[in-house]
C-alpha positions as CSV (number, residue, x, y, z in Angstrom):
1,X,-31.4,-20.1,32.7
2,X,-28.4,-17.9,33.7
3,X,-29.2,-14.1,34.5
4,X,-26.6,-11.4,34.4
5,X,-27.3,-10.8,38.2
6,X,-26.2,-14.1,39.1
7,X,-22.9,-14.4,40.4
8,X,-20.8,-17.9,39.6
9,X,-19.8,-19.9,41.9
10,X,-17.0,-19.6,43.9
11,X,-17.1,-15.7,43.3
12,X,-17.0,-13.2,45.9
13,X,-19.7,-10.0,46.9
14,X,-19.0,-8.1,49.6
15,X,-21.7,-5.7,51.1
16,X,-22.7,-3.6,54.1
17,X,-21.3,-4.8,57.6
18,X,-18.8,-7.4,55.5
19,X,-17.3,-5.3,53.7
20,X,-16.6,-2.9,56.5
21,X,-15.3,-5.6,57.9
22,X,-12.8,-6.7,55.3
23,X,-11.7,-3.2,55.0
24,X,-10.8,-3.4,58.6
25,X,-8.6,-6.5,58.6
26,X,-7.1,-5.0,55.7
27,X,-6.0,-1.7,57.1
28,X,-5.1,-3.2,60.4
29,X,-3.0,-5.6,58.8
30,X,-1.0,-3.0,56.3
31,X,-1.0,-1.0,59.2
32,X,1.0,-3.7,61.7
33,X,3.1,-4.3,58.5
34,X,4.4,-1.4,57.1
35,X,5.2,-0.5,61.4
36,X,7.5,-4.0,60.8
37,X,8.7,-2.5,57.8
38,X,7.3,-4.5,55.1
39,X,6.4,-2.6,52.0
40,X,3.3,-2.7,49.7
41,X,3.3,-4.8,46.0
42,X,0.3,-5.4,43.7
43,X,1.0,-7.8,41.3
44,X,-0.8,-8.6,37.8
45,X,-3.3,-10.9,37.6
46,X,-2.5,-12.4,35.2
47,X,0.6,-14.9,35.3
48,X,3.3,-16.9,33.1
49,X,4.3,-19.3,36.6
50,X,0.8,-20.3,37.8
51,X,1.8,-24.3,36.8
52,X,4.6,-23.7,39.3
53,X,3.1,-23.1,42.2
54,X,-0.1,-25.1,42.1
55,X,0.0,-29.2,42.8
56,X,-3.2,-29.6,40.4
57,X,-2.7,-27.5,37.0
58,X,-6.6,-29.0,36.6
59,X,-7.0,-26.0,39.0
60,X,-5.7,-23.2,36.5
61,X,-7.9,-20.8,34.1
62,X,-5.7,-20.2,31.7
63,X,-5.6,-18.1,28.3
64,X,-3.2,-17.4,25.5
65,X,-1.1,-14.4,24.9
66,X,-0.7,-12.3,21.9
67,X,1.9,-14.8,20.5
68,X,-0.1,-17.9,22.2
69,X,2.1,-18.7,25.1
70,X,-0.1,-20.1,28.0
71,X,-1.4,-17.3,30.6
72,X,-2.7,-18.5,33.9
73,X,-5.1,-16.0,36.3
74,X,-3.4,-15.7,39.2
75,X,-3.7,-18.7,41.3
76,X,-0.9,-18.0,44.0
77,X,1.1,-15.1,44.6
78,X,4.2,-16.0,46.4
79,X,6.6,-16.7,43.6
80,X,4.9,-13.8,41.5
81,X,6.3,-11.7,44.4
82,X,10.1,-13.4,44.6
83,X,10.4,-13.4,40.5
84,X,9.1,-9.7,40.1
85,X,11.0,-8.9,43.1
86,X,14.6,-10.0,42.8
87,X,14.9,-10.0,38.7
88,X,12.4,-7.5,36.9
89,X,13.1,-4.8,40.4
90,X,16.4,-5.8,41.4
91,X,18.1,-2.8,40.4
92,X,15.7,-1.0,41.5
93,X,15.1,-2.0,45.2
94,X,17.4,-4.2,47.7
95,X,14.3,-4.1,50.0
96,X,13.4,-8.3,51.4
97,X,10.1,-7.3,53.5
98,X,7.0,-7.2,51.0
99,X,3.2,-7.8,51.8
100,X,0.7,-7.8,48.9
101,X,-3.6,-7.4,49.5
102,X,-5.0,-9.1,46.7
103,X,-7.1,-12.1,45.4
104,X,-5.8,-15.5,43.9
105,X,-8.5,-17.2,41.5
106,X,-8.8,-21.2,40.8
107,X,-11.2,-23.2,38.2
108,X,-14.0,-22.2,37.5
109,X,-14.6,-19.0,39.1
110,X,-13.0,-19.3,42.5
111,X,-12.0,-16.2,43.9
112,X,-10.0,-16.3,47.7
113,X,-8.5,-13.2,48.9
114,X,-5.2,-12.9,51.0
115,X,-3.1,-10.8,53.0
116,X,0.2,-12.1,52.2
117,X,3.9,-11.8,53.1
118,X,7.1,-12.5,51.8
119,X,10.2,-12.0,53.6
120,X,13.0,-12.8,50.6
121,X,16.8,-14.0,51.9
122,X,15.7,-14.8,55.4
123,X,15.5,-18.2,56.9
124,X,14.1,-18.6,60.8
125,X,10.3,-19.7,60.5
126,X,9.9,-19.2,63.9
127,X,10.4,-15.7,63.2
128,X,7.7,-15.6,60.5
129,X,5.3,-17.6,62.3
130,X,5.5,-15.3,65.6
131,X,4.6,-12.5,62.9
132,X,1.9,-14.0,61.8
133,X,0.3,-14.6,65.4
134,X,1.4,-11.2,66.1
135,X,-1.0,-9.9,63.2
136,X,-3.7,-12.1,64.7
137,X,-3.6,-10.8,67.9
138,X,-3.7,-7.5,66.5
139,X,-7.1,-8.5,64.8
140,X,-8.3,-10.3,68.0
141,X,-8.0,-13.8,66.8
142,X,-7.5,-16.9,68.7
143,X,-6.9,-20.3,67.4
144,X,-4.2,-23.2,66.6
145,X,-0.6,-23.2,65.0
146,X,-0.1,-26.1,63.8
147,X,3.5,-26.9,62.3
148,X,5.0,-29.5,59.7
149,X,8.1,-30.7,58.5
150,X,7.8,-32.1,54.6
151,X,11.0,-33.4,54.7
152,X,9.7,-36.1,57.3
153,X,7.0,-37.2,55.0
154,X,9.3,-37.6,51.9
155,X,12.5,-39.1,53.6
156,X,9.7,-41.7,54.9
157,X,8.8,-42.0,51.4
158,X,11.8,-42.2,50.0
159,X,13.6,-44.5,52.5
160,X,10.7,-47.5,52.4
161,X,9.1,-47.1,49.1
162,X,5.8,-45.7,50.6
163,X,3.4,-44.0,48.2
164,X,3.9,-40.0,48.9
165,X,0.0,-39.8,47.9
166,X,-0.5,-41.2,51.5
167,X,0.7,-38.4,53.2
168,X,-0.6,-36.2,50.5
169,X,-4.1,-37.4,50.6
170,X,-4.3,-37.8,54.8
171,X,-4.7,-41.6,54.5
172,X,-4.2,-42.2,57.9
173,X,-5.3,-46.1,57.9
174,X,-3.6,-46.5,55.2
175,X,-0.3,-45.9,57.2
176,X,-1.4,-47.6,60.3
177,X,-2.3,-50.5,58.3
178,X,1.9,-50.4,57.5
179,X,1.9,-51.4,60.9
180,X,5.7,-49.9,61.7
181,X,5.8,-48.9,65.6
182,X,8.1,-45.5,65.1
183,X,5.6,-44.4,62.3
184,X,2.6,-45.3,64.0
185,X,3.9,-43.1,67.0
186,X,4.9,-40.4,64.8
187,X,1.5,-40.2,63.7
188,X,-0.2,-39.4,67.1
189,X,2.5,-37.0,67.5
190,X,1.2,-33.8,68.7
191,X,3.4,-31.8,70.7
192,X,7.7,-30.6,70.7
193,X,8.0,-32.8,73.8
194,X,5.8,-35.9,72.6
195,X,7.9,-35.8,69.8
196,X,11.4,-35.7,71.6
197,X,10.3,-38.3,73.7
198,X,10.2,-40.7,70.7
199,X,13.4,-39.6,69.1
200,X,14.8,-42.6,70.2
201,X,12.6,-45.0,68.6
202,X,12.8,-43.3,65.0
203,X,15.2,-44.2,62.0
204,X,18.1,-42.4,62.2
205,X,17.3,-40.7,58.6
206,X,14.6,-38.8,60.3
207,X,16.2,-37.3,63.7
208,X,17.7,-34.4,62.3
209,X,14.7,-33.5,60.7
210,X,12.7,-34.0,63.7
211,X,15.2,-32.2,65.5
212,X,14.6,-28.9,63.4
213,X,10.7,-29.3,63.6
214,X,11.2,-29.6,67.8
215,X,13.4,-26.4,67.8
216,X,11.1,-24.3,65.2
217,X,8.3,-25.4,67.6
218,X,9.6,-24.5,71.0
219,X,11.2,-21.1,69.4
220,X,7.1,-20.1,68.6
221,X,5.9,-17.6,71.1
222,X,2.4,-18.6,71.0
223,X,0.4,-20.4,73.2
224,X,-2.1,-22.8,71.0
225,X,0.7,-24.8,68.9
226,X,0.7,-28.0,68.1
227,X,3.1,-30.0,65.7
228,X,1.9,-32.8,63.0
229,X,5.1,-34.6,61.4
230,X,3.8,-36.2,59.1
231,X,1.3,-33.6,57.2
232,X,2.2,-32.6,53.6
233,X,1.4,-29.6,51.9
234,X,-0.2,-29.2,48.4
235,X,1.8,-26.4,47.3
236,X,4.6,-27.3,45.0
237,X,7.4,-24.7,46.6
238,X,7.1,-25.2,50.5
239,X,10.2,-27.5,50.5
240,X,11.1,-27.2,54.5
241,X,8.9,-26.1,58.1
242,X,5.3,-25.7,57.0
243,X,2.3,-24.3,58.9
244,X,-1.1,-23.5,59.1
245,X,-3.3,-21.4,61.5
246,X,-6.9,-23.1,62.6
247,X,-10.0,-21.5,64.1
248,X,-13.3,-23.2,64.5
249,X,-12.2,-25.6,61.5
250,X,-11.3,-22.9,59.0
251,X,-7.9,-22.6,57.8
252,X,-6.9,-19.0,58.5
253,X,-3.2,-18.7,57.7
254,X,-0.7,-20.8,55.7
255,X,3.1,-20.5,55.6
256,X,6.6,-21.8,55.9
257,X,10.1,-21.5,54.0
258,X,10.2,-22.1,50.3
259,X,13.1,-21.6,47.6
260,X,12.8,-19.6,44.5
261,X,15.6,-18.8,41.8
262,X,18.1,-20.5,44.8
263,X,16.9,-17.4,47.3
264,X,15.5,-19.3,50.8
265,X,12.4,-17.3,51.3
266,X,9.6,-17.1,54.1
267,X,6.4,-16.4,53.6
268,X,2.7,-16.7,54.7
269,X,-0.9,-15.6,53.7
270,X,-3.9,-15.0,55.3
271,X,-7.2,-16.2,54.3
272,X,-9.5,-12.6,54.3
273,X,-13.0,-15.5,53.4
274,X,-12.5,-17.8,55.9
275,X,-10.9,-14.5,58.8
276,X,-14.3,-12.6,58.3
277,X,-16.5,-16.4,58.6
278,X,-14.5,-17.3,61.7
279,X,-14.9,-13.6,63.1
280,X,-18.3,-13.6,62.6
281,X,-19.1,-17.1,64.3
């Protein structure tokens, strides 16, 4: 039996301490962002592009519209931004810096709140990834950068006919098993100068690639970041550098470059769920 005080699973409630807490992060954050002149969207919940941005469309609640075309809730935010952005406000703003406090919701009743950004036209990720440890410092936070190229996991893919579902899924054995030296190397990987000491030993195909991810990595001014070559995002648009932020096994922060209606974008989003768990031990 269901009673209508229950909340579904997934859901968020926010009371007492916690929510003074969240209102915290969230006014620091606007705060440090609006000083770094970013400017404030809202976006509706309620989206025509949700299939675009999410890997699994199993992950969608979606709905019709008044003439039956599919509606999805809102289940990322980062090409809502870029599309509202540069065509419905073009003409109406020539401003690239946005940030955006607001919730994403996945199957059945998942709720995650974020404190995103979205830097439109610009193209250093080291840039956006010293922001984003910026803002943490701001809200006291330590913990681990650690930063991806996904063009290394799909030019291996590509160039010997491995499965891109290894990489996808983590299978780890499954890729030592492959038993190829360079690959087995690039796995342990976990540092700029690990990796540039095993340039030498990698197929040519990858080098610049690695190159990029070595130079994106010593260009971070932060001093817990690691590098993991071979990790491969979920999201469908991150098509370049990739990160996330760590803290006591909680992913914090994701980001990296992305392209959307040909613009090369940067972005990231902060997890407010898993900020307030880490903050609070």
């Amino acid at each position: 039996m269901i009673f209508e005080h229950e909340i579904p699973t997934g859901s968020r409630l926010y009371f007492g301490k916690v929510a003074k807490l969240k209102r915290a992060l969230e006014r620091v954050s606007s705060e440090f962002l609006e000083e770094n002149d970013f400017e404030e969207i809202l976006t509706p919940n309620f989206s025509y592009s949700g299939h675009q941005s999410i890997d699994d469309d199993r992950a969608l609640i979606t709905l019709a519209d008044e003439v039956n075309n599919t509606l999805a809730l809102r289940a990322d935010s980062t090409l809502d931004v870029v599309r509202i952005i540069s065509k419905r406000l073009g003409r109406a703003t020539l401003h690239k810096k946005w940030f955006y406090i607001q919730p994403v919701f996945t199957y059945p009743a998942n709720e995650t709140y974020q404190i995103g950004v979205e830097w439109i036209g610009h193209h250093c990720v080291s840039e956006i990834i010293n922001l984003n440890c910026e803002l943490l410092g701001k809200l006291e936070i330590e913990s681990l950068v650690q930063i991806a190229n996904i063009n290394i996991p799909l030019i291996i893919s590509k160039e010997y006919d491995i499965d891109i579902n290894l990489f996808k899924n983590a299978e780890i054995g499954a890729l030592f098993e492959l038993d190829f030296v360079w690959l087995t190397k690039l796995i342990s990987v976990k540092t700029a100068d690990e990796l540039e000491s095993i340039l030498n030993i990698l197929p040519t195909c990858l080098e610049a690639e690695c190159k990029k991810l070595i130079s994106i990595a010593n260009n971070v001014e932060y001093k817990n970041v690691n590098i993991s070559p071979i990790y491969y995002s979920a999201m469908k648009y991150y098509d370049d550098i990739y990160y996330r932020v760590i803290k006591d096994h909680l992913t914090i922060a994701k980001g990296g470059g992305y392209k959307s209606n040909g613009i090369n974008s940067l972005g990231f989003a902060l997890y407010t769920d898993n900020l307030l768990k880490a903050i609070e031990g």
